[in-house]
mmCIF file of the N, C-alpha and C atoms, coordinates in Angstrom:
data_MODEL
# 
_entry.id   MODEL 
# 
loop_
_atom_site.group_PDB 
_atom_site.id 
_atom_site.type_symbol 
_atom_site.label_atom_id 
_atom_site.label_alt_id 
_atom_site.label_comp_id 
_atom_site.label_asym_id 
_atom_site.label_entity_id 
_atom_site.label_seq_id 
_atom_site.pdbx_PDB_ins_code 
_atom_site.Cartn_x 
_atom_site.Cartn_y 
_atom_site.Cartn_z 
_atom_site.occupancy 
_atom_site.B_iso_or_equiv 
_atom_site.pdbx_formal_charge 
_atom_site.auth_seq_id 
_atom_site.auth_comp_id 
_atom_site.auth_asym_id 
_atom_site.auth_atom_id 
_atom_site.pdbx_PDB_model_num 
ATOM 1   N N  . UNK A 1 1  ? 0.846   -1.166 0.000  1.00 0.00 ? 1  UNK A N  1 
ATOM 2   C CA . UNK A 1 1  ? 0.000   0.000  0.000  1.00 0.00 ? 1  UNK A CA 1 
ATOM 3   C C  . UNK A 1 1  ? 0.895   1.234  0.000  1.00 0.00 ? 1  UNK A C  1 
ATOM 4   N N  . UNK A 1 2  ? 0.732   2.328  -0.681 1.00 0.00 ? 2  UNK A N  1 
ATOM 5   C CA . UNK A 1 2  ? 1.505   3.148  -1.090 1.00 0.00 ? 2  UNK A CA 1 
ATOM 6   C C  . UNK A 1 2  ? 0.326   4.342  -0.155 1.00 0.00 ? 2  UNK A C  1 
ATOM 7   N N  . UNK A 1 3  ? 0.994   5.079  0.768  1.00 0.00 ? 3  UNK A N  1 
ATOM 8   C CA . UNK A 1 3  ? 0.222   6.551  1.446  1.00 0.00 ? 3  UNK A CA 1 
ATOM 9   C C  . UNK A 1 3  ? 0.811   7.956  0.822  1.00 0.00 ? 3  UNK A C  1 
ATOM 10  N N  . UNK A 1 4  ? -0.791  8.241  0.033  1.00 0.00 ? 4  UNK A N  1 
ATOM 11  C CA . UNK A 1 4  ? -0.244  9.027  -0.585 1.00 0.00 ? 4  UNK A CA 1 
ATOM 12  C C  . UNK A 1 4  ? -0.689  10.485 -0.215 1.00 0.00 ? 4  UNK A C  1 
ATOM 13  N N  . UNK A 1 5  ? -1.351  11.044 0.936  1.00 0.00 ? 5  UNK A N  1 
ATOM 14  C CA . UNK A 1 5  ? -1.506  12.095 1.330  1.00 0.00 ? 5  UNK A CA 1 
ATOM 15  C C  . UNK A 1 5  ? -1.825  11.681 3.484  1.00 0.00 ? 5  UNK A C  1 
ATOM 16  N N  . UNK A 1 6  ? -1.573  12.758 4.073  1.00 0.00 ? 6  UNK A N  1 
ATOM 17  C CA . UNK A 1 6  ? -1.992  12.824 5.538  1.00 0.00 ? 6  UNK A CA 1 
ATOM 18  C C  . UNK A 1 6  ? -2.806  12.158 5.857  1.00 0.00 ? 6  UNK A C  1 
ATOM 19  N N  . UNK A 1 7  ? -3.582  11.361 7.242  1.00 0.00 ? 7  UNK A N  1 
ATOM 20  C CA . UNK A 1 7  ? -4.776  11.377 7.403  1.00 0.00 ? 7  UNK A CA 1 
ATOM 21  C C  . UNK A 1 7  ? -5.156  10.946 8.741  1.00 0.00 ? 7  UNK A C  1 
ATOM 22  N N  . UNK A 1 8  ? -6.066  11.487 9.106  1.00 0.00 ? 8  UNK A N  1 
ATOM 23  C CA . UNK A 1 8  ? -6.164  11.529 10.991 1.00 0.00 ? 8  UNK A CA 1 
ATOM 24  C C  . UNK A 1 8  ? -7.486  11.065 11.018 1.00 0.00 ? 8  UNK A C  1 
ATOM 25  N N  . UNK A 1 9  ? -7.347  9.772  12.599 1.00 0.00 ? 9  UNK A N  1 
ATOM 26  C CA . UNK A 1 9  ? -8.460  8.956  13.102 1.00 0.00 ? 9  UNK A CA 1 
ATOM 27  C C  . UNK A 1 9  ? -8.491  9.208  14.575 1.00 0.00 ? 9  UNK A C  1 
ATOM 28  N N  . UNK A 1 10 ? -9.664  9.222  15.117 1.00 0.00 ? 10 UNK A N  1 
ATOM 29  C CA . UNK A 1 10 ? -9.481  9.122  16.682 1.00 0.00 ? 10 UNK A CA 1 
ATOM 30  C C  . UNK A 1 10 ? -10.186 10.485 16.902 1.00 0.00 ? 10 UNK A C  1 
ATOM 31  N N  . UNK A 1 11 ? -9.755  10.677 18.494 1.00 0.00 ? 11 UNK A N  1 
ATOM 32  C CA . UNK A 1 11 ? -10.238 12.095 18.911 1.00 0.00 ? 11 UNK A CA 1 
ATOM 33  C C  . UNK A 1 11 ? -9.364  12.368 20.348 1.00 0.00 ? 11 UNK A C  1 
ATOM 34  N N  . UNK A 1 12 ? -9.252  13.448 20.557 1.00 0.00 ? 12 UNK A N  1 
ATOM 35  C CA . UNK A 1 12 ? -8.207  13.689 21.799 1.00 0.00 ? 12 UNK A CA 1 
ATOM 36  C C  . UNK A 1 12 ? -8.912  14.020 22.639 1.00 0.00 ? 12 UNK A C  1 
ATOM 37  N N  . UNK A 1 13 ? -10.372 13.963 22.678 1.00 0.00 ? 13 UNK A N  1 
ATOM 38  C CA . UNK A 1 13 ? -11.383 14.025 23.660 1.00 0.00 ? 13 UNK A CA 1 
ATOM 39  C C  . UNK A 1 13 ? -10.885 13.071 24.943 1.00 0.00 ? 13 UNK A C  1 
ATOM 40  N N  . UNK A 1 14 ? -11.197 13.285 25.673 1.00 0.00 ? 14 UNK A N  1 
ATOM 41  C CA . UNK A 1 14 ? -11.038 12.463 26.827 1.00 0.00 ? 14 UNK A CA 1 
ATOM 42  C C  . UNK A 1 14 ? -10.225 11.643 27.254 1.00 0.00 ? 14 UNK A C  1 
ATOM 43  N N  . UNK A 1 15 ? -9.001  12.527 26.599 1.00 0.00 ? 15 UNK A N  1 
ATOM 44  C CA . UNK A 1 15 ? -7.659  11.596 26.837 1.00 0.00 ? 15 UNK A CA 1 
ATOM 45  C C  . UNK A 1 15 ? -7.493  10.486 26.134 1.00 0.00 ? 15 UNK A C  1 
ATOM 46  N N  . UNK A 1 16 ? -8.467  10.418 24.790 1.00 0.00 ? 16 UNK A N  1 
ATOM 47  C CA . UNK A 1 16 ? -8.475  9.366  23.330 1.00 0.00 ? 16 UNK A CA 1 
ATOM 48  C C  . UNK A 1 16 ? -7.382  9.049  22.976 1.00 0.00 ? 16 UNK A C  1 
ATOM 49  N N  . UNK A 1 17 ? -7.379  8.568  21.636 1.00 0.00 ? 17 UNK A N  1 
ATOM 50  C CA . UNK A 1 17 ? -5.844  8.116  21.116 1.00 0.00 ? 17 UNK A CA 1 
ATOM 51  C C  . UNK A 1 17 ? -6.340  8.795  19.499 1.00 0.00 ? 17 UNK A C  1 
ATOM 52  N N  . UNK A 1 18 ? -5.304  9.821  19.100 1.00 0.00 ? 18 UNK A N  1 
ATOM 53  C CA . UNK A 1 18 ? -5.628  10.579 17.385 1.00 0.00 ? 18 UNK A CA 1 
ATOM 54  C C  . UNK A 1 18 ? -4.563  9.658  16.814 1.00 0.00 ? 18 UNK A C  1 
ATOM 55  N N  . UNK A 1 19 ? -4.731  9.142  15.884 1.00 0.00 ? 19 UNK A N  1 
ATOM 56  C CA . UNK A 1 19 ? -3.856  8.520  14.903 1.00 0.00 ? 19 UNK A CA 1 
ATOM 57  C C  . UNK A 1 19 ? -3.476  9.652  14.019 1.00 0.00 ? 19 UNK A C  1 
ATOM 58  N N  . UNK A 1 20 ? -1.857  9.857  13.432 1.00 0.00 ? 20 UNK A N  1 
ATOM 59  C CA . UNK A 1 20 ? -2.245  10.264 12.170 1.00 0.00 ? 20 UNK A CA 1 
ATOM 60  C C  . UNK A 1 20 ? -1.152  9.740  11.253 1.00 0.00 ? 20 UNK A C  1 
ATOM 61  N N  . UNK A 1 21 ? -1.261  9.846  10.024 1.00 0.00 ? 21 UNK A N  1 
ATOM 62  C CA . UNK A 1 21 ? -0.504  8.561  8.925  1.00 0.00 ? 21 UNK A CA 1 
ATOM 63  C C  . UNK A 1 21 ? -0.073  9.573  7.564  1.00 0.00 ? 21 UNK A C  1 
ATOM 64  N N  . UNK A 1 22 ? 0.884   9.336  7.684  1.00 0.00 ? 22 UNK A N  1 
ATOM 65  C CA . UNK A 1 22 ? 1.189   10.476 6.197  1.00 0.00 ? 22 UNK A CA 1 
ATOM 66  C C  . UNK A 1 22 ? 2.444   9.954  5.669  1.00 0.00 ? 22 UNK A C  1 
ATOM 67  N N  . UNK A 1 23 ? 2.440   10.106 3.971  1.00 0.00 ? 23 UNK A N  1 
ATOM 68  C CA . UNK A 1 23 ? 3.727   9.332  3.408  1.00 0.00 ? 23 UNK A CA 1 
ATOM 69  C C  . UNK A 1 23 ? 4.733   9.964  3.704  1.00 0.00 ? 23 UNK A C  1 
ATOM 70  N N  . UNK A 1 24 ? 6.078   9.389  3.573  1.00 0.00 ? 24 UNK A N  1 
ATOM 71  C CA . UNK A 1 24 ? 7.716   9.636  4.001  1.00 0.00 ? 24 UNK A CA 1 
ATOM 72  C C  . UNK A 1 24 ? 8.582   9.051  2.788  1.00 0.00 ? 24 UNK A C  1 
ATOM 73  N N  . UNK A 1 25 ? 9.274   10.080 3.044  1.00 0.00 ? 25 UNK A N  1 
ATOM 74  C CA . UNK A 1 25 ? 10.410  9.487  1.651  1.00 0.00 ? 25 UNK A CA 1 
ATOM 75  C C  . UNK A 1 25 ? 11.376  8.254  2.182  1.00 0.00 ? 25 UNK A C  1 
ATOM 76  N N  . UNK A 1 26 ? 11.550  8.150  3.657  1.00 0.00 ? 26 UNK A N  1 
ATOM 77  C CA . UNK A 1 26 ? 12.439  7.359  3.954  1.00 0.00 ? 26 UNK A CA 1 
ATOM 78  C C  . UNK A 1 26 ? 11.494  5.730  4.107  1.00 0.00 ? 26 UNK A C  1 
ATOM 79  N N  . UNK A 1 27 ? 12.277  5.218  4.108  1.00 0.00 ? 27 UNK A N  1 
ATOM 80  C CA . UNK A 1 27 ? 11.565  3.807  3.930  1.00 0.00 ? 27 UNK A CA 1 
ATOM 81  C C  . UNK A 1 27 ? 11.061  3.165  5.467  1.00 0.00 ? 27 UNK A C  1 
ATOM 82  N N  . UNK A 1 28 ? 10.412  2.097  5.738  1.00 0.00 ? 28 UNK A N  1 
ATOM 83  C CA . UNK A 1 28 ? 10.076  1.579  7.370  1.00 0.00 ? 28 UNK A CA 1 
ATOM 84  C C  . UNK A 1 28 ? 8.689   2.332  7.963  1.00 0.00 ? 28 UNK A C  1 
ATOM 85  N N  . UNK A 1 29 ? 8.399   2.516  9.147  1.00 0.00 ? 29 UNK A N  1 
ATOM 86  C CA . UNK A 1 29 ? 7.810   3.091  9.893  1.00 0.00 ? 29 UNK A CA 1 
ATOM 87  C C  . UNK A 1 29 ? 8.685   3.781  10.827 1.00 0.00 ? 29 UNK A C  1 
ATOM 88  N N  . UNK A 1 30 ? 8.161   4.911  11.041 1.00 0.00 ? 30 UNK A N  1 
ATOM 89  C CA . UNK A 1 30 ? 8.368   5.815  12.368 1.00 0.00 ? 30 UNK A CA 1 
ATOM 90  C C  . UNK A 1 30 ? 7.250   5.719  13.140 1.00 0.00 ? 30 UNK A C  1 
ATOM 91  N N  . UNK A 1 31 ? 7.391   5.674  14.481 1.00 0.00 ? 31 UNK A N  1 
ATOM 92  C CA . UNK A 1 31 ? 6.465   5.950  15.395 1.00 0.00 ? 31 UNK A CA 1 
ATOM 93  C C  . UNK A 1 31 ? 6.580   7.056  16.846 1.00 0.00 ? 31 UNK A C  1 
ATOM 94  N N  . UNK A 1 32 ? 5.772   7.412  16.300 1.00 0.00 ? 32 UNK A N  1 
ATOM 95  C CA . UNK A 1 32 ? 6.009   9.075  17.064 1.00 0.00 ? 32 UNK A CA 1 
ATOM 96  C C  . UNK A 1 32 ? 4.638   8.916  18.645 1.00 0.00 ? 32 UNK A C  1 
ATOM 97  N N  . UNK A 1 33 ? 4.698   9.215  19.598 1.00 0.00 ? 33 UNK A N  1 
ATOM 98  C CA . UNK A 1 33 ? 3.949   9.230  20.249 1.00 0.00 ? 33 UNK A CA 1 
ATOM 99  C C  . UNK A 1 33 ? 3.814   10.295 21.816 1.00 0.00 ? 33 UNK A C  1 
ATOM 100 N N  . UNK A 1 34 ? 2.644   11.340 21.273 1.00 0.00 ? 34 UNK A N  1 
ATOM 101 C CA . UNK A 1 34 ? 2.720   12.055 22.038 1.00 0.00 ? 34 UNK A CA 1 
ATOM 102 C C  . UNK A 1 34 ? 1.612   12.031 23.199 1.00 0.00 ? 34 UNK A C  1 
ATOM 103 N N  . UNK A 1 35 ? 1.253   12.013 24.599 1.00 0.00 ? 35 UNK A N  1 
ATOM 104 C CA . UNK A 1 35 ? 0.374   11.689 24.994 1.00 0.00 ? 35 UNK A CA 1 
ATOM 105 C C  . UNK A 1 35 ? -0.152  12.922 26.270 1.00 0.00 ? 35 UNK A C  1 
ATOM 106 N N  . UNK A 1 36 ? -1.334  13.493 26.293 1.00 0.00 ? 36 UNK A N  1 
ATOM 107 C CA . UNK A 1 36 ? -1.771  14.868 27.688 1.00 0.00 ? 36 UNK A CA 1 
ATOM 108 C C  . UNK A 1 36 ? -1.447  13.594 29.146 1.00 0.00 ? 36 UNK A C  1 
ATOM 109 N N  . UNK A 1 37 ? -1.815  12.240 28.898 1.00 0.00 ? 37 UNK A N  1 
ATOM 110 C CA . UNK A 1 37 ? -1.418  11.442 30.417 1.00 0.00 ? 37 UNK A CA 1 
ATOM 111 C C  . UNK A 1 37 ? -0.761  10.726 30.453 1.00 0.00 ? 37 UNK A C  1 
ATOM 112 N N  . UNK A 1 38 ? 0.478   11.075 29.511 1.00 0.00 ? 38 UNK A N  1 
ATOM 113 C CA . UNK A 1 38 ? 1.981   10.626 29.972 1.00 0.00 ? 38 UNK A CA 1 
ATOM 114 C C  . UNK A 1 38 ? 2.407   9.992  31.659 1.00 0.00 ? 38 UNK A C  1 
ATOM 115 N N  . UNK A 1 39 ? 2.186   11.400 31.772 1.00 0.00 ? 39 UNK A N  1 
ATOM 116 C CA . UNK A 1 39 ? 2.689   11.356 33.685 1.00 0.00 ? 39 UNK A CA 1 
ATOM 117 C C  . UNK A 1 39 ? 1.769   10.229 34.560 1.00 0.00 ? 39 UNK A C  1 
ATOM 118 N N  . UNK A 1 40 ? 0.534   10.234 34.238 1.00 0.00 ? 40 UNK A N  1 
ATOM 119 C CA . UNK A 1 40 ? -0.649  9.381  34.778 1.00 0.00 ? 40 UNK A CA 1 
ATOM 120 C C  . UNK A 1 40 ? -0.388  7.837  34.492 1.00 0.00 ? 40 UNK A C  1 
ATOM 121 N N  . UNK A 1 41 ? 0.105   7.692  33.079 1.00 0.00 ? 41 UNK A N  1 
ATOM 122 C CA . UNK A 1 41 ? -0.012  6.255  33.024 1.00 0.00 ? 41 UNK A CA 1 
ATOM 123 C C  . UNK A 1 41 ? 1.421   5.571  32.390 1.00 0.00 ? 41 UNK A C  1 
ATOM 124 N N  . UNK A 1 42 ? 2.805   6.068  32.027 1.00 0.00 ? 42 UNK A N  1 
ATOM 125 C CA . UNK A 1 42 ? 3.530   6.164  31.796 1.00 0.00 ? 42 UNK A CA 1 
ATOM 126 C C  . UNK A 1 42 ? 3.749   5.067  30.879 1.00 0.00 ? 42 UNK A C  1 
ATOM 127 N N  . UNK A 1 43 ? 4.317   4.003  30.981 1.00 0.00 ? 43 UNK A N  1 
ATOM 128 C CA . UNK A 1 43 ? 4.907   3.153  30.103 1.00 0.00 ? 43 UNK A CA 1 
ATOM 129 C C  . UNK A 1 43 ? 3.238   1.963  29.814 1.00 0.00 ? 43 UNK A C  1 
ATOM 130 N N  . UNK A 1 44 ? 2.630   2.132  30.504 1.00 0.00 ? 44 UNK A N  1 
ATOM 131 C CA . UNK A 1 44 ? 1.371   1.400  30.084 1.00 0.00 ? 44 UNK A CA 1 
ATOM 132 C C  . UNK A 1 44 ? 0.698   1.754  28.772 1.00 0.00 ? 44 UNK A C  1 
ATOM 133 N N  . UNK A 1 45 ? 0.990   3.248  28.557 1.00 0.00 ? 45 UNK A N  1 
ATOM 134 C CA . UNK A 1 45 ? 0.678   3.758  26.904 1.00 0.00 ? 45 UNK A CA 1 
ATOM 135 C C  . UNK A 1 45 ? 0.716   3.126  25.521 1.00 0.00 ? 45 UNK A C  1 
# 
């Protein structure tokens, strides 16, 4: 599957989980993860 523009799922409502997916010139996956209850739930994320 080839991603060929941005695209966002989820909701950051209530401390949700937003996905978002956009193509890269470099090859693999990156995974980026930013979270508001980091501190609350730490490595359980």
């Amino acid at each position: 599957m080839k991603i060929i523009k941005d695209a966002l799922a989820g909701t950051l409502e209530s401390s949700d989980v937003m996905i978002r997916i956009g193509p890269s010139s470099e090859p693999g996956i990156r995974l980026e993860l930013e979270s508001l209850v980091k501190q609350q739930f730490g490595a359980a994320i």
